[in-house]
MARLOPA-886633 format. One record per residue (C-alpha): residue number from 1; chain; x negated, y, z negated. Coordinates in nm, 2 decimals, padded with zeros to 4 digits. Layout:
<pts>
<pt><resi>NUM</resi><chain>A</chain><xx>X</xx><yy>Y</yy><zz>Z</zz></pt>
...
</pts>
This chain:
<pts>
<pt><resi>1</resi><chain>A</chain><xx>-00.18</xx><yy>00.93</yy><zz>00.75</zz></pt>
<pt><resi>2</resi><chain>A</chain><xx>-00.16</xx><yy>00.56</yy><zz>00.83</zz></pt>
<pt><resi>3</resi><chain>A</chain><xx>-00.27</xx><yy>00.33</yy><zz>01.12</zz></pt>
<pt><resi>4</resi><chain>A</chain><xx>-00.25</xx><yy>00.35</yy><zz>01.35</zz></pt>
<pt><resi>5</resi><chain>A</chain><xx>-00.23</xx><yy>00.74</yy><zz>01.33</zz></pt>
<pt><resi>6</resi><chain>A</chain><xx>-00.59</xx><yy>00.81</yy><zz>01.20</zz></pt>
<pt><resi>7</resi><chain>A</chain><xx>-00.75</xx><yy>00.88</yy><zz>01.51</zz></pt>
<pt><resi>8</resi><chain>A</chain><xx>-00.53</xx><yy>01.06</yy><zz>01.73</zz></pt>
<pt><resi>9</resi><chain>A</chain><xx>-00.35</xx><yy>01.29</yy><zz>01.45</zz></pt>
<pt><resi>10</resi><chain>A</chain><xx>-00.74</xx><yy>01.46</yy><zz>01.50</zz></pt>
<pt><resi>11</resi><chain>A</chain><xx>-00.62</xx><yy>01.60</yy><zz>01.87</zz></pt>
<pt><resi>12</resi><chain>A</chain><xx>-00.33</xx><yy>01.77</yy><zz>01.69</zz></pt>
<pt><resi>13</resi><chain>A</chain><xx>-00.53</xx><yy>01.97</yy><zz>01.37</zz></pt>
<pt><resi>14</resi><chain>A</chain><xx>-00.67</xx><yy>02.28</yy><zz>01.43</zz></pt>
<pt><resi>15</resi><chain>A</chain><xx>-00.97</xx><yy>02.23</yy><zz>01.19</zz></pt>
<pt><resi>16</resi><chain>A</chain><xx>-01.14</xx><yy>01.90</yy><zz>01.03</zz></pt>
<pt><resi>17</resi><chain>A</chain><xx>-01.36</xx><yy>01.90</yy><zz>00.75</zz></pt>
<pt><resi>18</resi><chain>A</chain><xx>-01.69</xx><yy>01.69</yy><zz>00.77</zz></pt>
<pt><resi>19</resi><chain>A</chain><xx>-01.58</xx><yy>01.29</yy><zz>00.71</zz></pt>
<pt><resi>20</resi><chain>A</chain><xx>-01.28</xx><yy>01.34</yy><zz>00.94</zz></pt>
<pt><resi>21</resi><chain>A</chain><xx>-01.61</xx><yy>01.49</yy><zz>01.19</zz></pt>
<pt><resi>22</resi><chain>A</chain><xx>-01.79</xx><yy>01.16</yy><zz>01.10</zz></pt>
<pt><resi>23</resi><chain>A</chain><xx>-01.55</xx><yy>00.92</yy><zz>01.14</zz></pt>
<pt><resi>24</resi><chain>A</chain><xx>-01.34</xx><yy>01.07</yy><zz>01.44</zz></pt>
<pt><resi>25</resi><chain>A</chain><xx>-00.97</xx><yy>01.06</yy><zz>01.24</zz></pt>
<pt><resi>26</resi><chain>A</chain><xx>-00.83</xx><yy>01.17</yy><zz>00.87</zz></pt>
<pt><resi>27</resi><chain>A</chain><xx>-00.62</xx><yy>01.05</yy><zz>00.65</zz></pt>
<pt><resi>28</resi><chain>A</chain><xx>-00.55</xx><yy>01.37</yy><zz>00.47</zz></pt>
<pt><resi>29</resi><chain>A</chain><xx>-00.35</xx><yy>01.65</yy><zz>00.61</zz></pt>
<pt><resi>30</resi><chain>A</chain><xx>-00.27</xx><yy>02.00</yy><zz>00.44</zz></pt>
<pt><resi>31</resi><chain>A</chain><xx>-00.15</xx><yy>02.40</yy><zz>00.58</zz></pt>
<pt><resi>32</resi><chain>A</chain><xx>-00.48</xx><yy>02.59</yy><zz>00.48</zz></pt>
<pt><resi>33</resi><chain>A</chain><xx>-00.41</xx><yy>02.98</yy><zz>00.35</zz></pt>
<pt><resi>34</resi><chain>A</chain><xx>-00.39</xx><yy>03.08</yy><zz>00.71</zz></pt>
<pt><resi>35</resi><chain>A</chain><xx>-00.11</xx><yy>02.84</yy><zz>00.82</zz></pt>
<pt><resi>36</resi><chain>A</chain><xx>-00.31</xx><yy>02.62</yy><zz>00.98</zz></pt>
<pt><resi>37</resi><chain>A</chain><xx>-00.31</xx><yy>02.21</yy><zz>00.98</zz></pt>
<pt><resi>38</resi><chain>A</chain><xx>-00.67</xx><yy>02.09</yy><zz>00.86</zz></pt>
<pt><resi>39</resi><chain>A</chain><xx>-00.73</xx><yy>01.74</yy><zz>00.84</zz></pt>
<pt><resi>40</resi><chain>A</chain><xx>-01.01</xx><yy>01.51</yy><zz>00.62</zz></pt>
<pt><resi>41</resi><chain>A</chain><xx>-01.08</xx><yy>01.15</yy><zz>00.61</zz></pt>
<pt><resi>42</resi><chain>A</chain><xx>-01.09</xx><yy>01.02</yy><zz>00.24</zz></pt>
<pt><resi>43</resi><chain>A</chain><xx>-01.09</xx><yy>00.62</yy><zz>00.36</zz></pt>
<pt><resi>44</resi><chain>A</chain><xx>-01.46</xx><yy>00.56</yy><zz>00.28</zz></pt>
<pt><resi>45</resi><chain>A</chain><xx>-01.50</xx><yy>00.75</yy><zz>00.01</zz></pt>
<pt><resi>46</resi><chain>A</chain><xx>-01.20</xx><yy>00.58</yy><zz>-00.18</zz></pt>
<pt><resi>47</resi><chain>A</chain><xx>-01.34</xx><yy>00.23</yy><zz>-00.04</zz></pt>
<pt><resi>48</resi><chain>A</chain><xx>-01.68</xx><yy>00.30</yy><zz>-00.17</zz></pt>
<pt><resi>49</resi><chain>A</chain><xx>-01.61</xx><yy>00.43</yy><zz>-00.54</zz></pt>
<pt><resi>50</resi><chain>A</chain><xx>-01.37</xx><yy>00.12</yy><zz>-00.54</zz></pt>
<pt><resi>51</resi><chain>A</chain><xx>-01.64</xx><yy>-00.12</yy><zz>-00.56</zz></pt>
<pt><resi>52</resi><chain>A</chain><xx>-01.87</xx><yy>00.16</yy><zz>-00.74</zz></pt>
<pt><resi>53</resi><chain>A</chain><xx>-01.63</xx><yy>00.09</yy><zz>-01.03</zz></pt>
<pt><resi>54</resi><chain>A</chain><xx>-01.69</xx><yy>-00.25</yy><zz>-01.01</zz></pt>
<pt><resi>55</resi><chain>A</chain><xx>-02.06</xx><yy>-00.23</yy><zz>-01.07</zz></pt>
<pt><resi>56</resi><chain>A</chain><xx>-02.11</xx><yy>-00.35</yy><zz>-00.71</zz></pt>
<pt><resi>57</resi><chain>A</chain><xx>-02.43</xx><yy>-00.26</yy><zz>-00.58</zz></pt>
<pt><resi>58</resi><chain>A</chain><xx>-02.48</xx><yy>-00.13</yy><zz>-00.22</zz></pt>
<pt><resi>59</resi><chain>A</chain><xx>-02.78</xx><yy>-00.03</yy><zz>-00.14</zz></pt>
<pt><resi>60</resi><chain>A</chain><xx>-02.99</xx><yy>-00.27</yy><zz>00.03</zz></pt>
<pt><resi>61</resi><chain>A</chain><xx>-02.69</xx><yy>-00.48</yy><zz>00.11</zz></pt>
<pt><resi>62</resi><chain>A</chain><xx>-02.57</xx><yy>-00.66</yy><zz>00.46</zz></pt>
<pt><resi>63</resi><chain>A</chain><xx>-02.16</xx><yy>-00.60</yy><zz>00.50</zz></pt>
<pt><resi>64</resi><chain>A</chain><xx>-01.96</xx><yy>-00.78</yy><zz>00.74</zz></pt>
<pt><resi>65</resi><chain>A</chain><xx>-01.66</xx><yy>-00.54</yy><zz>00.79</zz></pt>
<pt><resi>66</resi><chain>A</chain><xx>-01.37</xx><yy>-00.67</yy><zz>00.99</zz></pt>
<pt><resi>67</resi><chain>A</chain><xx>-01.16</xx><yy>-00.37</yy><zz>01.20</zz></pt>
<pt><resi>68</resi><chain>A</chain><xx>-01.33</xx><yy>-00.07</yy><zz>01.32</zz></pt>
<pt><resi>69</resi><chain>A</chain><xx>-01.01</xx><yy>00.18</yy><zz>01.35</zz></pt>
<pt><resi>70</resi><chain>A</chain><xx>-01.01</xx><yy>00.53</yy><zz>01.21</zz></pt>
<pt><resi>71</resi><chain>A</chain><xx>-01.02</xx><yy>00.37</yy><zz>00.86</zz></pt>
<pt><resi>72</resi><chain>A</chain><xx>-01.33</xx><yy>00.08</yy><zz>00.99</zz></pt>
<pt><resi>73</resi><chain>A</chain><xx>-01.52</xx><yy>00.39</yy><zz>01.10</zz></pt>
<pt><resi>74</resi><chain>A</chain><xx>-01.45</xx><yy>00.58</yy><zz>00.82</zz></pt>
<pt><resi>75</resi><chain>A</chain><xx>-01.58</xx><yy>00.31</yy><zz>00.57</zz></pt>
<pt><resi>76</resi><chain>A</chain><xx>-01.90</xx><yy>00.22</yy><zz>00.72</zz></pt>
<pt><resi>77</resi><chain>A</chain><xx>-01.99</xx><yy>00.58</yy><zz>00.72</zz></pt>
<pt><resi>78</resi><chain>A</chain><xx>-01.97</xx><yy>00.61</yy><zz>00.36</zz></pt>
<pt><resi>79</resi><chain>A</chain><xx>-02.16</xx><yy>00.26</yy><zz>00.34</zz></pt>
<pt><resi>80</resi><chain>A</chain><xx>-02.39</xx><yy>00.37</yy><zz>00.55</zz></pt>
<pt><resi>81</resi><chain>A</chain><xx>-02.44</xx><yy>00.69</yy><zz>00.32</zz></pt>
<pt><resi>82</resi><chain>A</chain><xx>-02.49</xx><yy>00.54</yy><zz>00.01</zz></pt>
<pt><resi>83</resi><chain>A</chain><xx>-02.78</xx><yy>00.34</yy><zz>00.14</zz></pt>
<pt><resi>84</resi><chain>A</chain><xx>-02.65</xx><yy>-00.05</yy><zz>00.29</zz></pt>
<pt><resi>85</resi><chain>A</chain><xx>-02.91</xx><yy>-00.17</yy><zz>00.48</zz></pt>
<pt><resi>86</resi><chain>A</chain><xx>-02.70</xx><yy>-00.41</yy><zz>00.75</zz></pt>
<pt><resi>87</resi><chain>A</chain><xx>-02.31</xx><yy>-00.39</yy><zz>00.89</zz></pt>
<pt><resi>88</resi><chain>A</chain><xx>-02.20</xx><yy>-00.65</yy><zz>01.10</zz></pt>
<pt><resi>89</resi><chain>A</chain><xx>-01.87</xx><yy>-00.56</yy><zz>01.26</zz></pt>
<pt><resi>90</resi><chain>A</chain><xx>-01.60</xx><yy>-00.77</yy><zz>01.41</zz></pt>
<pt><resi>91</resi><chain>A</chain><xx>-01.29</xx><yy>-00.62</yy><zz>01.59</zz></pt>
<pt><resi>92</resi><chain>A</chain><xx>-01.09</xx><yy>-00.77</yy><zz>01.84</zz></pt>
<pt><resi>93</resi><chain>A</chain><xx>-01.12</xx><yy>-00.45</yy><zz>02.10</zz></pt>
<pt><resi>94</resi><chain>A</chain><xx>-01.50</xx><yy>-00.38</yy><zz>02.17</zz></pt>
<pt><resi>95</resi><chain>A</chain><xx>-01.47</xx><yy>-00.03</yy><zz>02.29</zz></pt>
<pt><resi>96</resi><chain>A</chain><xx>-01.37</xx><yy>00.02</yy><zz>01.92</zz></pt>
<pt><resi>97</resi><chain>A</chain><xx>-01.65</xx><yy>-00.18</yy><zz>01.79</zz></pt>
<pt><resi>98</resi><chain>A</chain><xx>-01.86</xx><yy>00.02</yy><zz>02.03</zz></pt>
<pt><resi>99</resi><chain>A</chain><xx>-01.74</xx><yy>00.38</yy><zz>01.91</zz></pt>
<pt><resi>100</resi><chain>A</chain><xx>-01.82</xx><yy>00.27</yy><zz>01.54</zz></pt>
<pt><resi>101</resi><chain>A</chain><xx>-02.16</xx><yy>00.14</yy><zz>01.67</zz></pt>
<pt><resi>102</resi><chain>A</chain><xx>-02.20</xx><yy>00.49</yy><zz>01.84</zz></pt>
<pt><resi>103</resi><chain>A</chain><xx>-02.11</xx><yy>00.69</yy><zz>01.52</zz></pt>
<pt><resi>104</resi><chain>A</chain><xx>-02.25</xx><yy>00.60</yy><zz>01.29</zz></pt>
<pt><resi>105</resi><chain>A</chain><xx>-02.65</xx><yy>00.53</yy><zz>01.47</zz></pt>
<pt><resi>106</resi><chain>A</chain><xx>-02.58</xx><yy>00.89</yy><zz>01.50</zz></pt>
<pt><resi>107</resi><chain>A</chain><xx>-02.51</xx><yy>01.03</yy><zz>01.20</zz></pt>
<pt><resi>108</resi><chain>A</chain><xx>-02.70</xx><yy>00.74</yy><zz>01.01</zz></pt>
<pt><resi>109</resi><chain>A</chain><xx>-03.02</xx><yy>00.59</yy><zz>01.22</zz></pt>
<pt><resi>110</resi><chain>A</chain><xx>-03.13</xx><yy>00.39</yy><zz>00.93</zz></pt>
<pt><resi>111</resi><chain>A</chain><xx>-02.90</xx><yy>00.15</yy><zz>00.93</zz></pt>
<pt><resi>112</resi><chain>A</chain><xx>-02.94</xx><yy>-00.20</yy><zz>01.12</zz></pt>
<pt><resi>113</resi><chain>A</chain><xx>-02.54</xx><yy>-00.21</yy><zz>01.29</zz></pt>
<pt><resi>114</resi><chain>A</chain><xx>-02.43</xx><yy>-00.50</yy><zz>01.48</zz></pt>
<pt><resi>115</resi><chain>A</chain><xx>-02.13</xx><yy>-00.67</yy><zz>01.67</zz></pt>
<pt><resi>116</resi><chain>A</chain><xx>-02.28</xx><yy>-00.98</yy><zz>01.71</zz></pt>
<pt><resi>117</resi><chain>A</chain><xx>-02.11</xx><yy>-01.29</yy><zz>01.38</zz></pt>
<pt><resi>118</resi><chain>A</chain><xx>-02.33</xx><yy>-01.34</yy><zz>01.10</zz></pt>
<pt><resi>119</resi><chain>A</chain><xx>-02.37</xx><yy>-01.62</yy><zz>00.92</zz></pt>
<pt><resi>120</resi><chain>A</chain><xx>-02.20</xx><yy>-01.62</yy><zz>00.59</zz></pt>
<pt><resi>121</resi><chain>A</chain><xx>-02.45</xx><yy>-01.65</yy><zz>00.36</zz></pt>
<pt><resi>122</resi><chain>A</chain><xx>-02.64</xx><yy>-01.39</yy><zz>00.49</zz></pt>
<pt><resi>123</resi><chain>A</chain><xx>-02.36</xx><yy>-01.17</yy><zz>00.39</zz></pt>
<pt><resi>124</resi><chain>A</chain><xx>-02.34</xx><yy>-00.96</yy><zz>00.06</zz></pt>
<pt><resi>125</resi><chain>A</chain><xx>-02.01</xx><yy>-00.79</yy><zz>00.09</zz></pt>
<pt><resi>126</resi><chain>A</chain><xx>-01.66</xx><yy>-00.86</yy><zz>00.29</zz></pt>
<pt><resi>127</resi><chain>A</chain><xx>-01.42</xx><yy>-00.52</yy><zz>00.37</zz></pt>
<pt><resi>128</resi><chain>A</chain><xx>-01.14</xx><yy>-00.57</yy><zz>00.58</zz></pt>
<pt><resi>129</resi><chain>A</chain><xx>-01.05</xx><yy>-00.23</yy><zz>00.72</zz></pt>
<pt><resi>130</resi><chain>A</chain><xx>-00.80</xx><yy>-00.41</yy><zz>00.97</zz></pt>
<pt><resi>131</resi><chain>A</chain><xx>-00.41</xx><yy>-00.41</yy><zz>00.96</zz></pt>
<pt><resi>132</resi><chain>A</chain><xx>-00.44</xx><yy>-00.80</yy><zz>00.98</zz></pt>
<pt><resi>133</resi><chain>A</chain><xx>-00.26</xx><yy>-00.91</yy><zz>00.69</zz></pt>
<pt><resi>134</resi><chain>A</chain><xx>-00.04</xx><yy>-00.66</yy><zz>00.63</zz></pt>
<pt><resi>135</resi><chain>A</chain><xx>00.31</xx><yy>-00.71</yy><zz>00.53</zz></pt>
<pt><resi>136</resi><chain>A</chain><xx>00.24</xx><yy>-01.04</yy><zz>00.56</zz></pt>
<pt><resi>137</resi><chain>A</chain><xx>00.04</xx><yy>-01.29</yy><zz>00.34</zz></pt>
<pt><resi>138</resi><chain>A</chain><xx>00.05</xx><yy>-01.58</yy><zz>00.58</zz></pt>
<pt><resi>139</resi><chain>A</chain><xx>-00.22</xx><yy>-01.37</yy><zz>00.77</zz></pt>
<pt><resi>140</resi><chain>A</chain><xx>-00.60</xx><yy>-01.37</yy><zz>00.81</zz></pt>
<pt><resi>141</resi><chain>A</chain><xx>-00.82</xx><yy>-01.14</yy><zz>00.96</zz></pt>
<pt><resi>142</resi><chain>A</chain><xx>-01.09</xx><yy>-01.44</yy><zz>01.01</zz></pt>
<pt><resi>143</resi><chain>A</chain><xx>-01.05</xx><yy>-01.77</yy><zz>01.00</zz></pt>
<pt><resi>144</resi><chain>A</chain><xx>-01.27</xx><yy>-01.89</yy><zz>00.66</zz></pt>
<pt><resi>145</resi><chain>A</chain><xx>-01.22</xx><yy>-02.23</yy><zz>00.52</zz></pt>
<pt><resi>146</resi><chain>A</chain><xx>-01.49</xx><yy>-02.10</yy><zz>00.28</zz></pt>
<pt><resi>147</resi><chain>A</chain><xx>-01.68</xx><yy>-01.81</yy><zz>00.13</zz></pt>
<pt><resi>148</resi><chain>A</chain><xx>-01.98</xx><yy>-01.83</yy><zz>-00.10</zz></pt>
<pt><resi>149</resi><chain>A</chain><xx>-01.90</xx><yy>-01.69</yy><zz>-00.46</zz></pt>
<pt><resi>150</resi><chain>A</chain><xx>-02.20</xx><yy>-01.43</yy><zz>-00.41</zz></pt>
<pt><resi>151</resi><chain>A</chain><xx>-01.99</xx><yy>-01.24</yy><zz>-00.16</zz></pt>
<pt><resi>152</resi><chain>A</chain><xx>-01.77</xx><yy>-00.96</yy><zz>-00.29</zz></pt>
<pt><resi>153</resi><chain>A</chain><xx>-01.45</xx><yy>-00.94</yy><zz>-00.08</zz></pt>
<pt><resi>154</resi><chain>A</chain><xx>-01.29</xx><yy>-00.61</yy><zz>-00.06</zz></pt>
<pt><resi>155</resi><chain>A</chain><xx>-00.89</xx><yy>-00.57</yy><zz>00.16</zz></pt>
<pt><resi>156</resi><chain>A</chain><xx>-00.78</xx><yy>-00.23</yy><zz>00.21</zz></pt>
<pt><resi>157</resi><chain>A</chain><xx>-00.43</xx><yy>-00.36</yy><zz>00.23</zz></pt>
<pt><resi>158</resi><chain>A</chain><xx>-00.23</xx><yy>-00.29</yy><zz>-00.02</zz></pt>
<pt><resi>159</resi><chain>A</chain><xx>00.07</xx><yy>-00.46</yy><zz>00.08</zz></pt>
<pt><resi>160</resi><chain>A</chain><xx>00.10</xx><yy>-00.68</yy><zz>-00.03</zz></pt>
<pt><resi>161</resi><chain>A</chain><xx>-00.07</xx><yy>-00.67</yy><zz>-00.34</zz></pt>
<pt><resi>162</resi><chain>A</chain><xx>-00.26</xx><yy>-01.01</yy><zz>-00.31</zz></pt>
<pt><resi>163</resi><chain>A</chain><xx>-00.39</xx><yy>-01.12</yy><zz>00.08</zz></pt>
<pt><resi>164</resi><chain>A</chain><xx>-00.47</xx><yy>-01.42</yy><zz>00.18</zz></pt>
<pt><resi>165</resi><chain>A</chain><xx>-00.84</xx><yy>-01.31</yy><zz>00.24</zz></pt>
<pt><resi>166</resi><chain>A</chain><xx>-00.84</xx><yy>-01.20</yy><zz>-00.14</zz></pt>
<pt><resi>167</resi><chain>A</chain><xx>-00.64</xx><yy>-01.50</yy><zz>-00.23</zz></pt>
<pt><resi>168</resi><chain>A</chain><xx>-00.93</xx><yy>-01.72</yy><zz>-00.03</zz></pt>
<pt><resi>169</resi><chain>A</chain><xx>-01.19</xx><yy>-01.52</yy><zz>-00.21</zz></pt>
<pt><resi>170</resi><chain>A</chain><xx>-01.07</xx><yy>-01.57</yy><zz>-00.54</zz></pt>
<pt><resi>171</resi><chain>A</chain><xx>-01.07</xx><yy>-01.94</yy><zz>-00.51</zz></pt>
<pt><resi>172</resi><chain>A</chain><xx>-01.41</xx><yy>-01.97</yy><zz>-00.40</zz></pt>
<pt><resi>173</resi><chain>A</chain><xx>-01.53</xx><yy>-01.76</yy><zz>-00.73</zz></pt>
<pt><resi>174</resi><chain>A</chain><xx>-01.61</xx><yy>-01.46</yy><zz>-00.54</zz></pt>
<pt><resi>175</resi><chain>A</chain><xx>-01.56</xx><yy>-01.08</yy><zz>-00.69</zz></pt>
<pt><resi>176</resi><chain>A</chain><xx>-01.26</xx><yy>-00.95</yy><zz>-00.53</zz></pt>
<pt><resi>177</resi><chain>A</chain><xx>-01.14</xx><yy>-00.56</yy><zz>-00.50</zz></pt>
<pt><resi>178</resi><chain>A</chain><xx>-00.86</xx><yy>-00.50</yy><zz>-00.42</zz></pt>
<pt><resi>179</resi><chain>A</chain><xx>-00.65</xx><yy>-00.22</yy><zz>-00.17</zz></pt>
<pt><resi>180</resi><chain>A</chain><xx>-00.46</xx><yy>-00.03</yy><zz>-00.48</zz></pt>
<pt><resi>181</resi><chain>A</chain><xx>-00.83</xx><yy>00.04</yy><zz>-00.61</zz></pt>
<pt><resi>182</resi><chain>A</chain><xx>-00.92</xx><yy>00.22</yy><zz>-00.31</zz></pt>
<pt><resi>183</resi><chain>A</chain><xx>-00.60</xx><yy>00.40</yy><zz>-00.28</zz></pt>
<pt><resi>184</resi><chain>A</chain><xx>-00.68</xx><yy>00.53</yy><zz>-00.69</zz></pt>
<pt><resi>185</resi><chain>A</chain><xx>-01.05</xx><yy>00.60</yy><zz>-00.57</zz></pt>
<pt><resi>186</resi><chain>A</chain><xx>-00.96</xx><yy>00.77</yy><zz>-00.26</zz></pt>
<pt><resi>187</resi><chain>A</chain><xx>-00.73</xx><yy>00.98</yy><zz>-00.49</zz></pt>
<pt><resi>188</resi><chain>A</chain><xx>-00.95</xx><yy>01.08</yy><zz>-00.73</zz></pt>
<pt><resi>189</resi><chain>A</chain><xx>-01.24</xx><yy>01.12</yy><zz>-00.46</zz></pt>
<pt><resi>190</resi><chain>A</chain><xx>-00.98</xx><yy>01.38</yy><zz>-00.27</zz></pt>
<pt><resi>191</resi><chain>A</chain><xx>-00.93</xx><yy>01.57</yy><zz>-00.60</zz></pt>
<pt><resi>192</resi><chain>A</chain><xx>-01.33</xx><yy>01.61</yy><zz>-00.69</zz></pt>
<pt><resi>193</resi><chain>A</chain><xx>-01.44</xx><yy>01.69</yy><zz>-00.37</zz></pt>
<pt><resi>194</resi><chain>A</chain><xx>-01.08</xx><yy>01.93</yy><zz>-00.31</zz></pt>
<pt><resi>195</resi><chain>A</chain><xx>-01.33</xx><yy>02.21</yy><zz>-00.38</zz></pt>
<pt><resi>196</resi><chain>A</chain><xx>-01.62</xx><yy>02.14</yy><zz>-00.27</zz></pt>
<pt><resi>197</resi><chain>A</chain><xx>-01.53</xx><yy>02.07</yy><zz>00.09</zz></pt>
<pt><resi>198</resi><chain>A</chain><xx>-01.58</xx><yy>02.33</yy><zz>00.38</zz></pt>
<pt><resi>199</resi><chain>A</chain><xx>-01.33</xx><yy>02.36</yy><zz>00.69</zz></pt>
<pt><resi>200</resi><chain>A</chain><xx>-01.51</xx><yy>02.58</yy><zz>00.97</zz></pt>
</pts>
């Protein structure tokens, strides 16, 4: 399931497993043994494990993420879980910004969430979880003329391959992950987890 189907595809399952619960929408729809549609969101966990793989450290960290759709709340969930201390987020509708703030102070009270800009160099880690950009590399989800090389910059967007924000990134020296790695983590993160995972 793509955007901007994450959220509203939950109205139409007749069971969701725990992230889709979290996050509000899925990305990952299958006919259980009883011929029902049951639905899971795999987003964050394939996000997460991206930069995992990288040797990027989260825990502790401040993360501006930019979009909070089904795939923005989805993300800072599993950010949340494994331990970030700070998430500043940024998306043009503030009901949406509002619902992520709302989710995730329940499910995660520790963390310090916001909606207000952060300065840059207060920030440890970039995701853009928006559609900005997409199937078109003259786009931008922020307007940055520069980004401080301590930053790690991760786009969900896979197409195309290289954004503009990674692009940016990668000429100011900073670690860059890209979309395709998330797509392979969130992959393998559906296949581990395939059996572990409960639908009521």
């Amino acid at each position: 399931v793509t955007v901007p189907h994450k959220k509203t595809i939950i109205n139409h399952l007749d069971r969701i497993g725990p992230l889709a619960e979290i996050s509000g929408s899925a990305s990952i729809l299958a006919r259980s043994a009883d011929d029902k549609w049951v639905g899971e969101m795999f987003d964050g966990n394939g996000c997460v494990e991206a930069m995992l793989r990288r040797g990027v450290m989260l825990a502790g960290k401040h993360v501006f993420l930019l979009g909070a759709g089904g795939a923005g709340v989805a993300i800072a969930s599993s950010l949340a879980r494994l331990g970030v201390a700070q998430i500043s987020i940024q998306d043009p509708d503030a009901s949406r910004s509002a619902d992520l703030v709302e989710r995730i102070s329940k499910w995660f009270p520790q963390v310090a969430l916001s909606t207000n800009a952060s300065a840059l160099d207060e920030i440890d880690i970039i995701v853009n979880a928006s559609a900005v950009g997409m199937l078109d590399a003259t786009k931008i989800p922020v307007d940055f003329k520069k980004i401080p090389s301590h930053v790690v910059v991760m786009d969900v967007i896979m197409d195309p391959d290289r954004t503009r924000l990674i692009a940016l990134a990668e000429d100011c020296g900073c670690t860059t992950v890209y979309g395709r790695e998330m797509l392979d983590s969130q992959l393998n993160s559906r296949n581990q987890m395939a059996g572990d995972i409960e639908f009521p």
